[in-house]
C-alpha atoms as a printed R data frame, in Angstrom:
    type eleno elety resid chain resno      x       y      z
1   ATOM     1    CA   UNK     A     1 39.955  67.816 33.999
2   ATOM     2    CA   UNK     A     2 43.050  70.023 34.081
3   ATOM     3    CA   UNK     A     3 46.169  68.943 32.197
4   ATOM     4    CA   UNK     A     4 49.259  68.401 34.589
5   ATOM     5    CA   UNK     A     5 52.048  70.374 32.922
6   ATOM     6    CA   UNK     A     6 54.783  67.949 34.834
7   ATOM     7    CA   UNK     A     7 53.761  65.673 32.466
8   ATOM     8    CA   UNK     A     8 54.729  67.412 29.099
9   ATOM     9    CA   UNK     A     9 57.778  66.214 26.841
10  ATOM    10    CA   UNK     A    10 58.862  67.443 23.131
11  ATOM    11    CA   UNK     A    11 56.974  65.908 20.448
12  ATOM    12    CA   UNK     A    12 58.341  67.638 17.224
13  ATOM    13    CA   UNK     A    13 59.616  70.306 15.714
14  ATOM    14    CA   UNK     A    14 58.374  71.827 12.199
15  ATOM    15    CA   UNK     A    15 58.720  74.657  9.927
16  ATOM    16    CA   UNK     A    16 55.664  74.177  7.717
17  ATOM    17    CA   UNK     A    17 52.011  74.609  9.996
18  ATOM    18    CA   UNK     A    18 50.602  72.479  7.418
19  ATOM    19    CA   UNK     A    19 52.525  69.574  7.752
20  ATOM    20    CA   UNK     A    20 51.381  69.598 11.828
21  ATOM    21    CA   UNK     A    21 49.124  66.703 12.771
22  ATOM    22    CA   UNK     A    22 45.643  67.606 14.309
23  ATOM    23    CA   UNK     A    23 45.301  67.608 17.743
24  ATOM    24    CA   UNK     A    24 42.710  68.323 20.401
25  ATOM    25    CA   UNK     A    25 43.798  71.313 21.981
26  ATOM    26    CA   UNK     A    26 46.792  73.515 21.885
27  ATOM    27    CA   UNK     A    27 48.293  76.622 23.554
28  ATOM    28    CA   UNK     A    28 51.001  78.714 22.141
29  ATOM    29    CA   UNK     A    29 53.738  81.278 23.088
30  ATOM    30    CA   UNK     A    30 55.162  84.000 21.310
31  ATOM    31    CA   UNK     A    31 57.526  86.693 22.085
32  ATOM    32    CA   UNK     A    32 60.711  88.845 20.868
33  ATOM    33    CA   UNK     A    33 63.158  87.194 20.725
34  ATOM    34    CA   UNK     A    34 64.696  86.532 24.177
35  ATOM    35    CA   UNK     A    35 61.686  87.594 25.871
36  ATOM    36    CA   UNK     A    36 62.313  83.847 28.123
37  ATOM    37    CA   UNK     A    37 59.682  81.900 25.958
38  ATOM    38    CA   UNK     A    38 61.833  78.709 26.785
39  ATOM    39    CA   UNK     A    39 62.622  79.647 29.949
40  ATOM    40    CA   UNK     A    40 58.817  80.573 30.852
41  ATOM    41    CA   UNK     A    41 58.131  77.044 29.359
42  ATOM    42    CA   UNK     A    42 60.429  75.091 31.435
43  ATOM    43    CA   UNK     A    43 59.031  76.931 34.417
44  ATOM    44    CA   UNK     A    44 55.863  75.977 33.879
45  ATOM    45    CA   UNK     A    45 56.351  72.357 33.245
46  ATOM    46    CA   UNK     A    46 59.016  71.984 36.450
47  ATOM    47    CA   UNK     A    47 61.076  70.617 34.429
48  ATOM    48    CA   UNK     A    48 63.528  71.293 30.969
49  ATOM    49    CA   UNK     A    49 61.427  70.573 28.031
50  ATOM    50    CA   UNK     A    50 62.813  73.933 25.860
51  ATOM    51    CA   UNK     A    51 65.989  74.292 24.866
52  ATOM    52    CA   UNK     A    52 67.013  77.665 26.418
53  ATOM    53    CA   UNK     A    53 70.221  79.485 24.667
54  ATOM    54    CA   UNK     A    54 71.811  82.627 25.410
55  ATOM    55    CA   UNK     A    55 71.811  84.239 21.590
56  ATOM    56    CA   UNK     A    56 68.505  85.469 20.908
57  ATOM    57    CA   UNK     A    57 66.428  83.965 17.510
58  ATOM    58    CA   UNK     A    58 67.841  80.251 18.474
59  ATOM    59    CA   UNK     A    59 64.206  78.836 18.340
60  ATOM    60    CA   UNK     A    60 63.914  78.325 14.368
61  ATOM    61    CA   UNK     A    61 60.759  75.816 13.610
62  ATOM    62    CA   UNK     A    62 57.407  75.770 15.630
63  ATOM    63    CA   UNK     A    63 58.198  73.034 18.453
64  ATOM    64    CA   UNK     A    64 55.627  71.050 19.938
65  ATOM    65    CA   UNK     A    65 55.262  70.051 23.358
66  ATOM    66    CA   UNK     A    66 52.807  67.278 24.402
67  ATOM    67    CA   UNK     A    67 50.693  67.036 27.742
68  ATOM    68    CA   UNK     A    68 49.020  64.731 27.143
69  ATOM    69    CA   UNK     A    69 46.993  62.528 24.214
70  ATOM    70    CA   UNK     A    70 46.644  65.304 21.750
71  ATOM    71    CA   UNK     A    71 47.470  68.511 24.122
72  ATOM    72    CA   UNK     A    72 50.150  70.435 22.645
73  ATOM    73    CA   UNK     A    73 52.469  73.182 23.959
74  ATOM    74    CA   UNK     A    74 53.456  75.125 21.466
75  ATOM    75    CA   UNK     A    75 56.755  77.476 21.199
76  ATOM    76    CA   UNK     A    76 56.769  79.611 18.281
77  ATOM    77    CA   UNK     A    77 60.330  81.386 16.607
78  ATOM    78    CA   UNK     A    78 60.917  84.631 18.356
79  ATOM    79    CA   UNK     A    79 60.235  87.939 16.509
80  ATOM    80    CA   UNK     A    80 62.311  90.817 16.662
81  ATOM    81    CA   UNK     A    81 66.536  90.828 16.892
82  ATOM    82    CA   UNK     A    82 67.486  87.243 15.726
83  ATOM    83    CA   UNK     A    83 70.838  85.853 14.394
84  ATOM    84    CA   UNK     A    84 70.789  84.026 11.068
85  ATOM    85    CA   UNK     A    85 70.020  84.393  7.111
86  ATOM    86    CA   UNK     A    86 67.575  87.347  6.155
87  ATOM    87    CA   UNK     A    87 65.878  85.200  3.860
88  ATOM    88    CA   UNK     A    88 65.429  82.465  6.833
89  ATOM    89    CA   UNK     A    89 64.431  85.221  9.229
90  ATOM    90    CA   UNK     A    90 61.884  86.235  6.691
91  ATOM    91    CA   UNK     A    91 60.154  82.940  6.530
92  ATOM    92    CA   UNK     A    92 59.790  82.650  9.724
93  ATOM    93    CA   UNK     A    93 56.733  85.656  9.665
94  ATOM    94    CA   UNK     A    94 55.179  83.555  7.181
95  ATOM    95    CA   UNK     A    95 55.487  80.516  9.030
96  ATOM    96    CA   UNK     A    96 54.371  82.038 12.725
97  ATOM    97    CA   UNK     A    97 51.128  83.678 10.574
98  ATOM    98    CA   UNK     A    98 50.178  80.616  9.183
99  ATOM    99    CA   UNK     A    99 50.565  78.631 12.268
100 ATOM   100    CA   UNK     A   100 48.293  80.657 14.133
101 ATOM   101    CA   UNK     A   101 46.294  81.372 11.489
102 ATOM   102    CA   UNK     A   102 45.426  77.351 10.566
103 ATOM   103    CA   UNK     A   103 45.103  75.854 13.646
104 ATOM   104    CA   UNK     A   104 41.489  75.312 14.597
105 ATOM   105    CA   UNK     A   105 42.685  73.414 17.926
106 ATOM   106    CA   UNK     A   106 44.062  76.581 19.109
107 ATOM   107    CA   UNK     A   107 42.624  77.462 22.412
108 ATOM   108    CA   UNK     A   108 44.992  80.273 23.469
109 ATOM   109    CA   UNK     A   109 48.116  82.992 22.300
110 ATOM   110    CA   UNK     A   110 50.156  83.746 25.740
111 ATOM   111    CA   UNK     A   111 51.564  86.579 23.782
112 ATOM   112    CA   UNK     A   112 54.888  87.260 25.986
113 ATOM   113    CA   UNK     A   113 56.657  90.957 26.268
114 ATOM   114    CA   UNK     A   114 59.647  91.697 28.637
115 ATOM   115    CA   UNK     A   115 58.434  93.370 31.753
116 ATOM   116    CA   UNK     A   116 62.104  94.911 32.801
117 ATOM   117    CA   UNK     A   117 62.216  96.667 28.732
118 ATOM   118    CA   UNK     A   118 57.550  97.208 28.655
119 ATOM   119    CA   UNK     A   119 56.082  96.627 25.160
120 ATOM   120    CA   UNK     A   120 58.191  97.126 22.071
121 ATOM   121    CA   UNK     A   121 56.411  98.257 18.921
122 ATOM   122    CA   UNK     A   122 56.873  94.780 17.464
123 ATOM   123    CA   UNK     A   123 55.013  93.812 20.825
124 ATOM   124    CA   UNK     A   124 52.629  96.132 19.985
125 ATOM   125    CA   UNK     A   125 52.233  95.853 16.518
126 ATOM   126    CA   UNK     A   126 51.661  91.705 17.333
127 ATOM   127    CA   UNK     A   127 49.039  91.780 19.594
128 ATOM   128    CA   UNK     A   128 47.077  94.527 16.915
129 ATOM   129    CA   UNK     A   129 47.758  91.868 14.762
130 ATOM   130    CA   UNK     A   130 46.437  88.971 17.023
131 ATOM   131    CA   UNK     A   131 43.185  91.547 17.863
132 ATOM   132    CA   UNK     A   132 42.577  92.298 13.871
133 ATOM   133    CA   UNK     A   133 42.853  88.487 13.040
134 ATOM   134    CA   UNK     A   134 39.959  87.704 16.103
135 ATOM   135    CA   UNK     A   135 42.564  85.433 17.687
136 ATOM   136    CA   UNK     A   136 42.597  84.438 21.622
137 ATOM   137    CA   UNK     A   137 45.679  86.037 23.420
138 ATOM   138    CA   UNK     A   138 46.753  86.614 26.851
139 ATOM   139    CA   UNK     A   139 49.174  88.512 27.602
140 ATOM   140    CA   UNK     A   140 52.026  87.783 29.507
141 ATOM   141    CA   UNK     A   141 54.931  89.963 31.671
142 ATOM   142    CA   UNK     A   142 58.378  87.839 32.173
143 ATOM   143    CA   UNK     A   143 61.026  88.672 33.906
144 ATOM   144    CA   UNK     A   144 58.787  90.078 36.645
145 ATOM   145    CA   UNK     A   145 61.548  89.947 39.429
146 ATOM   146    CA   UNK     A   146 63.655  92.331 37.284
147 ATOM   147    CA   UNK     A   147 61.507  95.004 37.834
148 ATOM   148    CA   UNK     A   148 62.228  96.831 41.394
149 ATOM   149    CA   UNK     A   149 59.369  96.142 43.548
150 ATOM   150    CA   UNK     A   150 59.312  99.910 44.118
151 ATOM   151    CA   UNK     A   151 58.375 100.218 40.037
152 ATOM   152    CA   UNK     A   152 56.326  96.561 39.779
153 ATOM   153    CA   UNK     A   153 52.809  97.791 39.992
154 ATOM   154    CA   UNK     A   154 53.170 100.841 38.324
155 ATOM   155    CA   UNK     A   155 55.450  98.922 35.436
156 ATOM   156    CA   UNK     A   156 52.451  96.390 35.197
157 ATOM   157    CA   UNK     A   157 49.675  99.095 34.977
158 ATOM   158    CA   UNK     A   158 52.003 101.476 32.107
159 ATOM   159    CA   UNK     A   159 52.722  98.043 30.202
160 ATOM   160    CA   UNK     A   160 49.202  97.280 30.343
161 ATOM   161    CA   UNK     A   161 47.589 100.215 29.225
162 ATOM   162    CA   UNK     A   162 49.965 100.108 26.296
163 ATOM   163    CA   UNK     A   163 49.051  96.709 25.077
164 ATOM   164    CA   UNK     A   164 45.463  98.374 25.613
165 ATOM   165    CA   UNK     A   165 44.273  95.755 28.494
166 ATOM   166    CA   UNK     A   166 43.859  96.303 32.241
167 ATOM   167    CA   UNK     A   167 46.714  95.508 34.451
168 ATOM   168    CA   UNK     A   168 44.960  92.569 36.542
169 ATOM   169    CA   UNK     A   169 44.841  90.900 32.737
170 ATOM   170    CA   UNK     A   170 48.500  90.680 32.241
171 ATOM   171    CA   UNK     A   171 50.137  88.105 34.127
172 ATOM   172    CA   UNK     A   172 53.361  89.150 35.843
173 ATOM   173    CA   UNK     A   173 55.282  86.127 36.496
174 ATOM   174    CA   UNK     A   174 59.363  85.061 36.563
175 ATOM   175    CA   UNK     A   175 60.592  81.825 35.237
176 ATOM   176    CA   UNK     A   176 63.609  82.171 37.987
177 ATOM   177    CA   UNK     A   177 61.403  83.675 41.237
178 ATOM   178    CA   UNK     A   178 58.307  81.477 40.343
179 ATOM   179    CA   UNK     A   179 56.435  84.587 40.542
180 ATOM   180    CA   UNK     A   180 53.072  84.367 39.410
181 ATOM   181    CA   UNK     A   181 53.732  81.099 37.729
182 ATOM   182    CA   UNK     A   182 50.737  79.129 39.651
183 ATOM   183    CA   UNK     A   183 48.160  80.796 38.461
184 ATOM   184    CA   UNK     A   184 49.604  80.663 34.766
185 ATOM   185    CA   UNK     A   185 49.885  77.266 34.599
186 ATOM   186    CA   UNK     A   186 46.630  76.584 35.588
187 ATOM   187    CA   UNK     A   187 45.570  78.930 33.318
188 ATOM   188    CA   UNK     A   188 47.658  77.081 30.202
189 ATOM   189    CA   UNK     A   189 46.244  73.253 31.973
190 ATOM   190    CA   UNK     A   190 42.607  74.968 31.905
191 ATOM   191    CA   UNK     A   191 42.988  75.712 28.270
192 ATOM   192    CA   UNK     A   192 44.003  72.842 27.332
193 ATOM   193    CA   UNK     A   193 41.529  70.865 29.197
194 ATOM   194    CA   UNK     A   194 39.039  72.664 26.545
């Protein structure tokens, strides 16, 4: 049975994966830094479960989201631009790798780029990463009603082709418009329902 998103509400917060309790099933998002993971999230649960700040880099610890008995959101520290301590920043690789790396309950990546700026070649270099490790990803458009709807399909189909998928498998969705969001979230309840 699907998981209702509505329903989700922050569990935790942590900055060592191996400290995270098992769980059934999770799904996790990862981005640049203010790519709109928190936004996205928030969207997708109709209500404010992320904390959503204007300075880029403000998520710092792997925060957990829960659906349900042992269904996790998951919103992982942006990549990319950040403010804070280089040796902070640094651990944050290590901490993202072995989150996603460790987590057996892991049903699904939605690995997020910025449709308005395409894939960056930390976008690109992440989801080489996420292919070479054998990991499940989806990939994911925001900010969708940015783009002119003179440049949307052809902005879909060039981002696309340079994350090396086919345009109808990258979702193209808006946190503000609701664009696309329906068929995400039952994509991220379907997952989870795993």
């Amino acid at each position: 049975m699907p998981q209702p998103l509505e329903t989700a509400a922050y569990l935790l917060s942590e900055t060592d994966p191996a400290r995270l309790p098992p769980c059934a099933a999770e799904a996790a998002f990862i981005g640049r830094s203010n790519v709109g993971k928190s936004s996205l999230l928030n969207a997708l649960c109709r209500r404010a479960v992320a904390k959503v700040s204007d300075l880029p880099g403000r998520t710092r610890a792997i925060n957990v989201f829960s659906v349900a008995h042992d269904r996790w959101l998951v919103d992982l520290p942006g990549y990319g631009f950040a403010a804070g301590p280089e040796a902070e920043r640094a651990s944050w690789g290590r901490m993202i790798e072995g989150y996603l790396k460790g987590r057996a309950s892991l049903r699904v990546i939605f690995a997020l780029i910025d449709a308005k700026v395409g894939p960056t070649r930390l976008d690109i270099q992440m989801v080489e990463w996420l292919e070479a490790s054998g990991l499940p990803w989806r990939p994911v458009a925001t900010k969708a009603d940015q783009v002119k709807s003179s440049r949307s399909q052809a902005g879909r189909r060039e981002a696309a082709h340079a994350l090396g998928v086919q345009a109808e498998e990258l979702a193209w969705v808006s946190a503000q418009s609701g664009l696309g969001l329906g068929g995400l979230r039952a994509e991220v309840s379907a997952a989870l329902s795993s």
